[in-house]
N, C-alpha and C positions, 0 to 999 in steps of 0.2 A: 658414670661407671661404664655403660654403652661405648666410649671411647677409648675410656681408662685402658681395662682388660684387654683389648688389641694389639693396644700399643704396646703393654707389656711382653705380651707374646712373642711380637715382632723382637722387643729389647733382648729378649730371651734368648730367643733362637737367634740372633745376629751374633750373641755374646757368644753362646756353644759354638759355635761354628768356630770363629775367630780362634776360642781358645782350642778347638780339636785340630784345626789346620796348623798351632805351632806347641800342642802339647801333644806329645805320639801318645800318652797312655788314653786320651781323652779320645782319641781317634773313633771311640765306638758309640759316643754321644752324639759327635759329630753327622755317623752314620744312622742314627737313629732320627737325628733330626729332617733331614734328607729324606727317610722312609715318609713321614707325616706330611713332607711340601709333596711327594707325588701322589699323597691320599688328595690333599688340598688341589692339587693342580686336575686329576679328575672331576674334582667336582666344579671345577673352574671348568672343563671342559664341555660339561652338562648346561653351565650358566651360560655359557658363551653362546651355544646353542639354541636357549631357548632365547637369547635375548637377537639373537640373529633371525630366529620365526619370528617373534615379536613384531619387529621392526620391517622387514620383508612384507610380512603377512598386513600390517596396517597399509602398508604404499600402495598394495595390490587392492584391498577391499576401498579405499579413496582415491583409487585413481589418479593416481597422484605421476605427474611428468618423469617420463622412465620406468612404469612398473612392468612396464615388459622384459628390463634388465632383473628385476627382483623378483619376476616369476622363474626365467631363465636360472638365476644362482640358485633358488630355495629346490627345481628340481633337482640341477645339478649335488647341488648338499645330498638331496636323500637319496638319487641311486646310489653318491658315495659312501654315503652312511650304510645304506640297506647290501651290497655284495660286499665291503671290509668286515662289517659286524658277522654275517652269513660267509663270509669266506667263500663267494660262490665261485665254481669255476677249481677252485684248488684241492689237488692231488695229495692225498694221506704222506705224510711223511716216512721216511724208509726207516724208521723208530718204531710208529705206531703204524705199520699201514693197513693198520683193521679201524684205525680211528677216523674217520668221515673229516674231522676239523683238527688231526694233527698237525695240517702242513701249516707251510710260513703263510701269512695272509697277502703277503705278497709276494709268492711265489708265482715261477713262471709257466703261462698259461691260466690262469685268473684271471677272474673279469677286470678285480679292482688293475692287477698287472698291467691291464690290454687298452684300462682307463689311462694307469701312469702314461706307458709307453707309445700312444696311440692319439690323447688326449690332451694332456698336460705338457707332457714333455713338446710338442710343436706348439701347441699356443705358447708355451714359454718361450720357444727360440723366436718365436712373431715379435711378442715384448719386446726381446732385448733386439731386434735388429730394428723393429720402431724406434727404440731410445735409441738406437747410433743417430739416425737423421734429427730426433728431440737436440742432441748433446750438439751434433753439426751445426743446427739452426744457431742453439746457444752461445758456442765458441766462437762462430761470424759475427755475433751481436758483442762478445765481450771482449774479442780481438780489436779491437777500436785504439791508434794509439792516442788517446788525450791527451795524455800526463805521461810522465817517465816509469811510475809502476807498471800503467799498460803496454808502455811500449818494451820493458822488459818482458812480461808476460809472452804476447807477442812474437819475441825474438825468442825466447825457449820454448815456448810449445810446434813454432817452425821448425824448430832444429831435433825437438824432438819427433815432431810427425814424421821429418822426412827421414831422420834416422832408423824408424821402425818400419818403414815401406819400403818398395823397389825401387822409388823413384828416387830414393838415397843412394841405393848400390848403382842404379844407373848413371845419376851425374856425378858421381865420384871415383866410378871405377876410374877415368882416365889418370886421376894419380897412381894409382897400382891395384893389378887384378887381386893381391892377396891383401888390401889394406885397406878398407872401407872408412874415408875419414866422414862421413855422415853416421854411421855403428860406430864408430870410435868416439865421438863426441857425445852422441846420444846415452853410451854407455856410463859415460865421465858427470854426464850431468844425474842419470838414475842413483849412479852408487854413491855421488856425493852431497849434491846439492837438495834429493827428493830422500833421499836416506836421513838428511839433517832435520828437514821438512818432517818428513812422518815420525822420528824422536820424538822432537816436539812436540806434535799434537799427541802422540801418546803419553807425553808425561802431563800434558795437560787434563787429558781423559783421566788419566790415573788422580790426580788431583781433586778431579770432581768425584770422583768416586768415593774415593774417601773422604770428603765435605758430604757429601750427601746420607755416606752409610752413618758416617758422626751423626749427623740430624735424625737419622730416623732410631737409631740406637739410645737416645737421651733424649726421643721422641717429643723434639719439636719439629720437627717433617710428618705432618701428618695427612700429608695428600696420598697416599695410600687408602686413606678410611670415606672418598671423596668429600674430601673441605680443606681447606687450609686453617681451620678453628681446629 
């Protein structure tokens, strides 16, 4: 029964949905149901939370290899938590501005803001310029011609790098200043051959999606409730 009742729910609410997305009078089922996933997703919020102390908080009291990383996130976590919740730092709203916590929470001049802007947003751009040298490494190791897949590989990711760089416009200007045949080419393989390419994988993805919503709708997908029982 422990099981049963879940699954039902999920059946439930997959069904309303489906029928309010292509029946307009049902549309306010649909919206109702929507209301209860962002009751449920708060409290998912709450869970996530405490299962992220949970797990931090054991690494740091066992000593466990790296808990200096787990000390570092768990602070991190609660000044974010402590100035978004307190809204510190942010200016009444020109609505309310008698209200102390009318303004946006991430409004500009706020701590958490000064976190985004100051914090997060340059450690993100570190990520992604480390993954270019990750992806660099990768594509020298899987640029290898073996076989006839890799060497076509190979042969269009060349034509596409240099297509997107200077060093396309450079060796190619000498056929004509206004006619970049390395942009030209590069252009012919994006719109045609990578446009056919991601079709594909989207009607693949679409495919799975619906095999899987089926499963969990007539609730034999039941790794949602953790088990495959």
């Amino acid at each position: 029964m422990k099981r049963t009742i879940p699954v039902l729910i999920a059946s439930i609410a997959g069904l309303v949905l489906i029928i309010a997305h292509f029946v307009p009078p049902a549309q306010s089922w649909g919206d109702e149901v929507n209301t209860w996933f962002q009751i449920l997703a708060a409290f998912a919020f709450f869970l996530g939370g405490g299962s992220l102390l949970k797990m931090h908080l054991k690494r740091i009291s066992d000593q466990q290899e790296g808990w200096g990383f787990s000390a570092v996130t768990l602070l991190a976590f609660g000044i974010t938590l402590i100035v978004g919740i307190f809204k510190l730092g942010v200016l009444p709203s020109e609505t309310y501005p008698t209200k102390p916590w009318s303004g946006e929470y991430l409004g500009d001049g706020g701590a958490l803001w000064w976190i985004y802007q100051y914090l997060f947003t340059p450690l993100n751009a570190t990520m992604f310029a480390l993954l270019a040298f990750f992806i660099s490494s990768a594509a020298f190791r899987a640029f290898r011609a073996k076989n006839t897949e890799a060497m076509i590989l190979l042969v269009t990711a060349t034509i596409v790098l240099v297509g997107r760089t200077y060093a396309g416009a450079f060796l190619t200007e000498g056929f004509n200043p206004h006619w970049q045949l390395a942009a030209i080419i590069d252009e012919w393989f994006m719109s045609v051959f990578n446009t056919a390419g991601a079709r594909a994988i989207k009607i693949g993805i679409a495919l799975g999606v619906v095999s899987t919503s089926l499963k969990v709708l007539i609730g034999t997908d039941r790794s949602y409730l953790g088990s495959e029982e």
